[in-house]
Structures are given as structure tokens and as C-alpha cells.
C-alpha positions in Angstrom: 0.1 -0.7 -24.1 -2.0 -2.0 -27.2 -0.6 -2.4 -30.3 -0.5 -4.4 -33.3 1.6 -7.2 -33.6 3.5 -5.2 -36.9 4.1 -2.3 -34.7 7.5 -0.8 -35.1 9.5 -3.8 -34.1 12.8 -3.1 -35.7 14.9 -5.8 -36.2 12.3 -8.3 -35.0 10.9 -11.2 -36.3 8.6 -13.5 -36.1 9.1 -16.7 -33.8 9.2 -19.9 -35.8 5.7 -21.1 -34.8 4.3 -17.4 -36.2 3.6 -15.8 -33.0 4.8 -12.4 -33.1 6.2 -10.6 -30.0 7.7 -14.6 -29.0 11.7 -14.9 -29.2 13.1 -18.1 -30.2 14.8 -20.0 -27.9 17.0 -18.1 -25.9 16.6 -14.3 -25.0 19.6 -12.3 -26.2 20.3 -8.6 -25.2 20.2 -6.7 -28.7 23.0 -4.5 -27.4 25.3 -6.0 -25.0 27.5 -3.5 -22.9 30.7 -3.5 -23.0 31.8 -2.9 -18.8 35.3 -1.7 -17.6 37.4 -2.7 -15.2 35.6 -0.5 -12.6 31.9 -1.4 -13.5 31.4 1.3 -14.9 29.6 1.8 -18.4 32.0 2.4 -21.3 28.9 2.3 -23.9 25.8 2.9 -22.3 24.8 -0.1 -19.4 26.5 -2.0 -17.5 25.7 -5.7 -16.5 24.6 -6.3 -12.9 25.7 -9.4 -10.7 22.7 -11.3 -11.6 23.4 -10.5 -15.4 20.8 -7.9 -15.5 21.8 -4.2 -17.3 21.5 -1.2 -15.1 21.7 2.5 -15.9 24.8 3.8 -14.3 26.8 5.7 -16.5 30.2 7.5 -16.5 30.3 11.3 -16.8 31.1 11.4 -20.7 27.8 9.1 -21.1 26.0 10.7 -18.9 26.1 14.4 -20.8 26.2 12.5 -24.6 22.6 11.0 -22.9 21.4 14.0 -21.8 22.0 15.8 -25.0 20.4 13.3 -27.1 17.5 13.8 -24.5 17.2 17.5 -24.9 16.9 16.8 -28.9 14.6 14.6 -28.2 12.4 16.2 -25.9 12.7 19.4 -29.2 11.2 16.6 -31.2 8.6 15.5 -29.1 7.6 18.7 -27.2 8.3 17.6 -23.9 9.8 19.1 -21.4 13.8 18.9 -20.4 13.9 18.4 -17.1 11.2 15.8 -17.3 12.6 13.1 -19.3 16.3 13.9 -17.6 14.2 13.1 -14.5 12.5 10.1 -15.9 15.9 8.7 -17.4 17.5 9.3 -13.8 14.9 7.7 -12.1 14.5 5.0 -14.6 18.4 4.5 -14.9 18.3 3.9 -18.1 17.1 6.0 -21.4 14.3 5.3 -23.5 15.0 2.7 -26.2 12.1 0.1 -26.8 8.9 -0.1 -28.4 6.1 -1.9 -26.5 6.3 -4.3 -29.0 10.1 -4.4 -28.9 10.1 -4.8 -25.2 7.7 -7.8 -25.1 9.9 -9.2 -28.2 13.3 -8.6 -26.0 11.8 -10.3 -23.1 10.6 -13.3 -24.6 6.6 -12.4 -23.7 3.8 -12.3 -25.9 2.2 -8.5 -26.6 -1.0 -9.6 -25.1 0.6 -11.0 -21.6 3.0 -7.8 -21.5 -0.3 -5.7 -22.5 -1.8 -7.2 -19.3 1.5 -6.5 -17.0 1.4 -3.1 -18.2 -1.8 -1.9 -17.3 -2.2 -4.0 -14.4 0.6 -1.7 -13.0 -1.0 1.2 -13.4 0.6 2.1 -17.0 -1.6 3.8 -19.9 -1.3 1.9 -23.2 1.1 4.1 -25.5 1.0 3.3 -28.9 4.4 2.8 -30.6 5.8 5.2 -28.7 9.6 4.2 -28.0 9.4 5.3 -24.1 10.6 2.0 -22.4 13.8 0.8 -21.2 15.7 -2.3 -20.1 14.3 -2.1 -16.9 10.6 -2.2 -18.2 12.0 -5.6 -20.7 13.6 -7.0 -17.2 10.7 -6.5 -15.5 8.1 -8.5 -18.1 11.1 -11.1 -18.0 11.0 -11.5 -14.7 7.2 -12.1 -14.1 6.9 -14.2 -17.5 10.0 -16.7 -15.3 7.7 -16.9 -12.7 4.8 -18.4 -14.8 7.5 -20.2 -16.7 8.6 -21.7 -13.7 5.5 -22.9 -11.9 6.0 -20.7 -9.3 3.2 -18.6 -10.0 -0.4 -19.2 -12.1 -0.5 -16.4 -14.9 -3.5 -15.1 -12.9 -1.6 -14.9 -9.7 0.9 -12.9 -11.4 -1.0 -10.4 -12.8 -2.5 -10.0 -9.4 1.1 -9.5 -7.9 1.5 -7.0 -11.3 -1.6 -5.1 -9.9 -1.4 -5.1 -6.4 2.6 -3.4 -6.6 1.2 -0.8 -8.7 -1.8 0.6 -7.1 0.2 0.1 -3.8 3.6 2.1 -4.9 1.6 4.6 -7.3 0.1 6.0 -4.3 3.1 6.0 -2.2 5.1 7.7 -5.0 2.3 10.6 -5.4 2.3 10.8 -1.3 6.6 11.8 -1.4 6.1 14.0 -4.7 3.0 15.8 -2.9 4.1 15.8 0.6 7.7 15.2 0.5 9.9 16.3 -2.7 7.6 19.2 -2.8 8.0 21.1 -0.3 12.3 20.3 -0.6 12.3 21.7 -4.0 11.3 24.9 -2.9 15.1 27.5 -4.1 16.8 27.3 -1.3 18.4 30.5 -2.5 17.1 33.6 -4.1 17.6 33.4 -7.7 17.8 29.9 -8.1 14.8 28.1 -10.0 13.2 25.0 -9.0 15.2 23.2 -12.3 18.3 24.0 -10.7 17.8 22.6 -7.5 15.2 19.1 -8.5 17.9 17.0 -10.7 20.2 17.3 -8.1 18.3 16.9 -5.3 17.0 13.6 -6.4 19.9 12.0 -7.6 20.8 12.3 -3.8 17.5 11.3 -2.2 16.8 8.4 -4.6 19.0 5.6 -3.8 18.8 6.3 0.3 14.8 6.2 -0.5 15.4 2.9 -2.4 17.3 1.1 0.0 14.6 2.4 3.1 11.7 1.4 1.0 12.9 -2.2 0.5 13.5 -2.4 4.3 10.7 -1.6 5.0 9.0 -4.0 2.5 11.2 -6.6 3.9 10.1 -5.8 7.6 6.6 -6.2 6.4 7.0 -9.1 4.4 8.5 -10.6 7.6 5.6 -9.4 9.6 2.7 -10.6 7.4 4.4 -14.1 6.2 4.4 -14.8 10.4 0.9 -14.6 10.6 -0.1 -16.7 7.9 2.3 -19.7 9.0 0.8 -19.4 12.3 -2.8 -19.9 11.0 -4.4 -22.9 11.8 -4.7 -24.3 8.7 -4.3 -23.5 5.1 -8.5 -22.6 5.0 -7.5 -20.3 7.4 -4.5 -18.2 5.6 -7.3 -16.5 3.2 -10.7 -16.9 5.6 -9.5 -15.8 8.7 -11.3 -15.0 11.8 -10.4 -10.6 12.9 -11.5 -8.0 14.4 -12.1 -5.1 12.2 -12.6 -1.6 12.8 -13.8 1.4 11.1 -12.6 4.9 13.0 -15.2 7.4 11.3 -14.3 11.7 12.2 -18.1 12.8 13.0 -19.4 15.4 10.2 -16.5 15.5 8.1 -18.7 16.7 5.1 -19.8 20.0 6.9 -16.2 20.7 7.3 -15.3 20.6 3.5 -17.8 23.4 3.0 -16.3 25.7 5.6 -12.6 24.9 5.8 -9.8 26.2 3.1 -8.1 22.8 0.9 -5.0 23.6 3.0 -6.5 23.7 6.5 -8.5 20.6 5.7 -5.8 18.5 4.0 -4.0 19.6 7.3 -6.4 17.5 9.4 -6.8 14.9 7.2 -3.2 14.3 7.3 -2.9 14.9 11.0 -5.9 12.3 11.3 -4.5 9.7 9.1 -1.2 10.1 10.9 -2.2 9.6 14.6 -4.9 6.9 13.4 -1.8 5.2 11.6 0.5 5.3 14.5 -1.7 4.2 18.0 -2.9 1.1 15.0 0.6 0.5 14.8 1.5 0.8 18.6 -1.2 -1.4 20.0 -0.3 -4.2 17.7 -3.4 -3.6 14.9 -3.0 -3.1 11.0 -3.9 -0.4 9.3 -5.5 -1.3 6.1 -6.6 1.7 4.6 -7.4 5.3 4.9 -10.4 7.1 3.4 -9.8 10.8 4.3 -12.2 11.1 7.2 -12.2 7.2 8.2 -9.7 5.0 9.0 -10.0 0.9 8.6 -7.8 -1.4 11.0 -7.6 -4.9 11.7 -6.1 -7.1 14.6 -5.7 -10.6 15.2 -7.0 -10.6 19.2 -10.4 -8.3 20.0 -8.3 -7.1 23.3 -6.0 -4.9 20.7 -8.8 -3.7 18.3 -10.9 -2.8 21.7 -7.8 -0.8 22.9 -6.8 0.8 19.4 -10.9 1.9 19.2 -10.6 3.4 22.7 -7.0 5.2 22.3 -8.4 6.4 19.0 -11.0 8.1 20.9 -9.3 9.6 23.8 -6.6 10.8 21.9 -8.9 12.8 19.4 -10.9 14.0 22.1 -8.1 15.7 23.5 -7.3 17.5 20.8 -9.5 20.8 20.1 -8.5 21.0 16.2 -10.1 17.6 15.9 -13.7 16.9 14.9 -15.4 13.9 17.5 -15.2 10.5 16.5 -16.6 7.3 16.3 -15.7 4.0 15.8 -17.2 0.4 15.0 -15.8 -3.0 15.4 -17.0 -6.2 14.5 -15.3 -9.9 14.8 -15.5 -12.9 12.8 -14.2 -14.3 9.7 -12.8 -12.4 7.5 -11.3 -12.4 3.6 -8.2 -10.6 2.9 -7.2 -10.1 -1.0 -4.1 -7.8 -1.9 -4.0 -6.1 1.5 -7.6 -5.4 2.1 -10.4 -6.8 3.6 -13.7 -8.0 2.9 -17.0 -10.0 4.2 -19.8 -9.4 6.2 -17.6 -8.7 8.9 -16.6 -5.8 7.4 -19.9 -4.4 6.4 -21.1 -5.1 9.6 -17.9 -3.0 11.3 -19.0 -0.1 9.0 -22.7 -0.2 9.7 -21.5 0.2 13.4 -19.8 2.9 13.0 -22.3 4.9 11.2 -25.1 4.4 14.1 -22.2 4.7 17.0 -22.8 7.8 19.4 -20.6 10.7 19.3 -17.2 9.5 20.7 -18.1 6.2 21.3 -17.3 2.7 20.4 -20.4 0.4 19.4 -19.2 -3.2 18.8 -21.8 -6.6 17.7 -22.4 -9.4 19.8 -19.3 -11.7 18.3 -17.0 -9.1 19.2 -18.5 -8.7 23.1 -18.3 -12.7 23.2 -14.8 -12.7 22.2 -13.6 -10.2 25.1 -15.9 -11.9 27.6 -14.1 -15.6 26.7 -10.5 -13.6 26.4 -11.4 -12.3 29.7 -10.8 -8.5 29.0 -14.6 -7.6 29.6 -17.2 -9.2 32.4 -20.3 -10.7 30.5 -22.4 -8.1 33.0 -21.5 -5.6 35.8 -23.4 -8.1 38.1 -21.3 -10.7 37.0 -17.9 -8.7 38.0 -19.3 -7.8 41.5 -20.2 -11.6 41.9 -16.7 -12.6 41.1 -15.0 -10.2 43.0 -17.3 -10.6 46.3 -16.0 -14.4 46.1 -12.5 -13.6 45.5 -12.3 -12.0 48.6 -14.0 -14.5 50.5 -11.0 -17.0 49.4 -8.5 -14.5 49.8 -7.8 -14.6 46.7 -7.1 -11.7 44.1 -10.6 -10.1 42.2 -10.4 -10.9 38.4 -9.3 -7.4 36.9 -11.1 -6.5 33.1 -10.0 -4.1 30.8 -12.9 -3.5 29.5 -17.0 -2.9 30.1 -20.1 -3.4 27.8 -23.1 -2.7 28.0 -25.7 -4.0 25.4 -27.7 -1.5 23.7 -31.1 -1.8 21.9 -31.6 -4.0 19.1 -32.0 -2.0 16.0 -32.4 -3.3 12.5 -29.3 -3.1 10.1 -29.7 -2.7 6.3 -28.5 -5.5 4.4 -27.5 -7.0 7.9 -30.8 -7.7 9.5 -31.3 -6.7 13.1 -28.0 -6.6 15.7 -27.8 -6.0 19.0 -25.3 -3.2 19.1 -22.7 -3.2 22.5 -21.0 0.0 24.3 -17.6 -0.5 24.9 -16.2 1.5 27.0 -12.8 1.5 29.7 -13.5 -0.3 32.8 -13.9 2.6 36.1 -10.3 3.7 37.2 -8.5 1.6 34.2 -7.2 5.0 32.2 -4.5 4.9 29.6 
């Protein structure tokens, strides 16, 4: 959103200290609503219970908008349907400059410039193309520098970690989702006919699910940290992280059609996605042919790695797989991971046998301590020949290693690579 600071503010002035784009004092609404007894616009917005404007509008206002749209789109050479779309989405119609916007919310150009494209948003000129949702929303993060509850940093690292997460999720229900619903139900209708109304339906039932869900995981994650040991600990932790790799994924490209393979990509990502989920593990992200999970215990990650396996293996549409996990400390930033840890997880998986699970030495120490694994096969006859001396129950492990040659790892040095594997007669 770069501009100049004389852009096309109309009605805008400079603040008295000469920074333009600043309001002084308090913000005021350059075009307060006017809201009847039902709540209902009788201009254009209404005001919401926090005093924030929102885009409903009654029927009359509605079709005055959505002629003043259709001019404009003439004007402009855009499409209709698009910017009817946008504005219903939006819920509200274009009306602000960049540099009106950042004037209306009280934040300089250069701070709203750095909202803006941290959430994903190309810079636009002077185009008028925002609304009071977009002024709300600078207003809103600007409050919570204002108001010490955030660093300017930390906010723009909020700014950039919504956008790049929702961006994708909005492509993934246009692609996979509205898609394939807009197809005319009826012959002779046209995919305009059918879109507007289908989203104004969908929209606010997708709006509500999407903050529970958000909520849920808020829940989920803010648990974990206040259960860390201390506050080194909330940032640095110690995981297990594991990479799920489909074995020669770039052969298939060449001889599969885009559909069949974004098929089993899909059906990948969604059975990788859903056994993480089950078993108690994160999934962090998905790379098309590889999967990256974490978990707090090495017991889950060892059973997630293992599921994964077994699960593929019996299905004849999927490629083989193998998997990698390492364990150790770990840093997290916006949802993903990173470290030697990490690294180390992906080397692993690169050098793992065909349907197998390699894992390093931290990660074999961890089960042996939890005891889910025996240190040796020796060791677990031992113990179990003196448990029945004493009458007593033998120890029962979920899980065997065996330690593999010691191999040289770029960037890593040499490891000594582990086989994990399910413990004779203990099947899922």
C-alpha cells in the first residue's frame, strides 16, 4: 500500500505536529450512521455493540449499493459479480483511500503500509478499494501498540502470521470447497446466478465455525505453554518432531494426470492430518508429498510414525513411506518449527528404508527412560525372566529398536540412526 503522504486524502489534513496520515486527538467516523430502531442501516452502516460500523444493510440499500457498484465496476473494467462478491464478503463497500484509511484510523502511512503487506495485501496506489473494516482493522492493531500490550514488532508479526495462515485456508475452500458447489445445479442456470446467493448463505455459518475452531485451538496451544517449565521453555522447548516423506513422489508427477495426483496428495495430507490429530501430535505443515508433526511425549510421535506407516501400506493407491523423528529442543515461531532438531528429523527421513521409521539416539533414550522401548532385546528377556521368578508381572514395551550403522550426516556430522519398529504381537 505505498503512497505519498499527498495522495488523494480528501478532506484530510495534516496533524498539528506535520505528520501526515496522524489524526488529532480523537478519531472521529467521517460519516456516522444513522441506525433505526431495528439495527438496521437507514444510510449505509450500522454501529456494532462495541461501537464499531458493520455492513448490514436494508433491501433499499442494499440494490442503491449494488447499482453504484455495477457503474463502478463500467468505470473501472472490472467485473460485476466480483466486486458484489467482495462488497458482500467485505460487508461494507469501497470508500477509502490507503491514505484515507490510515488518516481515519489514527495510524501513520508507513505503519499501516507495514500492516498491509504483512497480511498478504499488494500495495495499490490511490486506489479507493478499502472499507471501514480495513480502517477498524489498522485501529485495532495500532490500540494494541498504544496500549503496551504488544511491541510494534510483535504486532506486525501477529499482522503476518494471520495472513499467510487464513490466505491459504481461504484459497483451500474456494479450490476445494465453493468450487465444486457452484457448479448450476440446474440446466440453464449460470454459475453468476447461483455464487452470490450461495455465499451469502455459507458465509456467516463459515464465520462462526472458523472462530470456534480458532478458539478450540487457542485453548489447546495457550495449555501447553502455561504448563512449560519455565518461561525459557515456552519458545525453546524440548519435542519430538517428525517428517512423514511418500517414497518417489517426483516419478509420480511425470506419469500421473494434475487431477489423479492432486487426488493423492489430498488423500495423503488428509489421513496424515487426522492419525496426527488422533494420537495426540500436531500437525505443523504439509509439503505435498511430506508431512511435518510434532508431539510433546516421544511415545505419541513413535505411535503417529508407526500408524502412518501401516495405514499407507494398506492402501494400494498409496506410494511407500518413510518417516524420521528426532527429539530435543526445539524453536517454535508463528506455528512452525525450527532447530537442529528439525534438520536432523528431515535428514532421517531422507536415509530411512522403504516403510520404515529411522529415529536418532535422543529420541531412542527418551522411549527407553519413558519406558515404551527396552534399551536391547537382551535387556527385555532379562527383565521378564526375573519377573517371573517373583511372580510378578513382565514389564510390557510398546515399542523395539534396533541401532543401525553409524553413517555420516551432512551439516549434522555422523548419527547413529535407530529402527523403530512395534514390539512382536503389539499390533494396532
Amino acid at each position: 500500500m505505498t503512497v505519498d503522504d499527498t495522495g488523494s486524502g480528501t478532506g484530510a489534513h495534516p496533524a498539528p505536529d506535520g505528520e501526515p496520515g496522524r489524526t488529532a486527538g480523537p478519531v472521529t467516523d467521517p460519516a456516522p450512521a444513522r441506525v433505526d430502531t431495528n439495527g438496521d442501516m437507514a444510510g449505509e452502516r450500522t454501529v456494532g455493540p462495541t461501537g464499531e460500523t458493520t455492513g448490514r444493510m436494508d433491501g433499499q440499500s442494499r440494490l442503491d449499493a449494488q447499482n453504484r457498484m455495477d457503474e463502478e465496476s463500467v468505470d473501472s473494467g472490472e467485473d460485476p459479480l466480483a466486486l458484489r462478491l467482495e462488497t458482500l464478503i467485505l460487508g461494507a463497500e469501497r470508500r477509502y483511500t490507503p491514505f484515507q484509511a490510515a488518516r481515519s484510523a489514527g495510524v501513520s502511512m508507513e505503519l499501516a503500509s507495514r500492516f498491509w503487506r504483512a497480511m498478504g495485501f499488494a500495495d495499490i496506489g490511490q486506489a479507493k478499494a478499502l472499507t471501514e473494516a480495513d480502517v477498524l482493522a489498522l485501529r485495532r492493531l495500532a490500540g494494541l501498540v498504544e496500549a503496551g500490550l504488544l511491541s510494534e514488532a510483535m504486532a506486525v508479526q501477529v499482522a503476518r502470521s494471520t495472513g499467510q495462515t487464513t490466505a491459504r485456508l481461504a484459497e483451500w475452500q474456494i479450490d476445494s470447497f465453493l468450487e465444486g458447489l457452484t457448479e448450476p445445479p440446474e440446466p440453464g442456470m449460470t454459475r453468476t446466478e447461483v455464487t452470490y446467493p450461495l455465499i451469502e448463505l455459507l458465509l456467516p455459518e463459515l464465520e462462526e465455525f472458523i472462530v470456534y475452531v480458532w478458539r478450540r485451538q487457542l485453548a489447546a496451544a495457550t495449555g501447553r505453554v502455561v504448563q512449560a517449565g519455565d518461561d525459557e521453555e515456552m519458545v525453546d522447548r524440548r519435542l519430538a518432531v517428525g517428517f512423514a516423506d511418500l517414497v518417489g513422489f517426483t516419478r509420480l508427477t511425470r506419469r500421473m494426470e494434475e487431477e489423479e495426483l492432486g487426488e493423492l496428495v489430498e488423500a495423503f495430507e488428509t489421513t496424515a492430518a487426522d492419525l496426527v490429530a488422533a494420537h495426540g501430535g500436531r500437525l505443523i505443515k504439509t509439503l505435498g508429498d511430506e508431512v511435518l508433526y510434532a508431539a510433546d511425549d516421544a511415545g505419541i510421535a513413535a505411535e503417529i510414525a508407526l500408524r502412518l506407516i501401516e495405514t499407507m501400506a494398506n492402501d494400494e493407491t498409496m506410494p511407500e513411506l518413510r518417516v524420521g523423528i528426532a527429539f530435543g529442543t526445539v524453536t517454535t515461531r508463528m506455528g512452525d518449527v525450527f532447530g537442529t532438531t528439525v534438520n536432523l528429523a528431515s535428514r532421517l527421513t531422507s536415509i530411512a528404508p522403504r516403510d520404515a521409521v529411522l529415529v536418532d539416539g535422543a529420541f531412542a533414550e527418551e522411549l527407553i527412560r519413558t519406558g515404551d522401548a527396552p534399551a536391547s532385546e537382551a535387556e527385555a528377556a532379562e527383565a521378564a525372566a526375573a519377573a517371573e521368578k517373583e511372580g510378578e508381572e513382565p514389564p510390557v514395551y510398546r515399542f523395539a529398536l534396533q541401532p543401525m550403522w553409524q553413517r555420516p550426516v551432512r551439516g549434522l556430522g555422523v548419527v547413529e540412526p535407530w529402527l523403530l519398529a512395534r514390539r512382536s504381537g503389539d499390533q494396532p
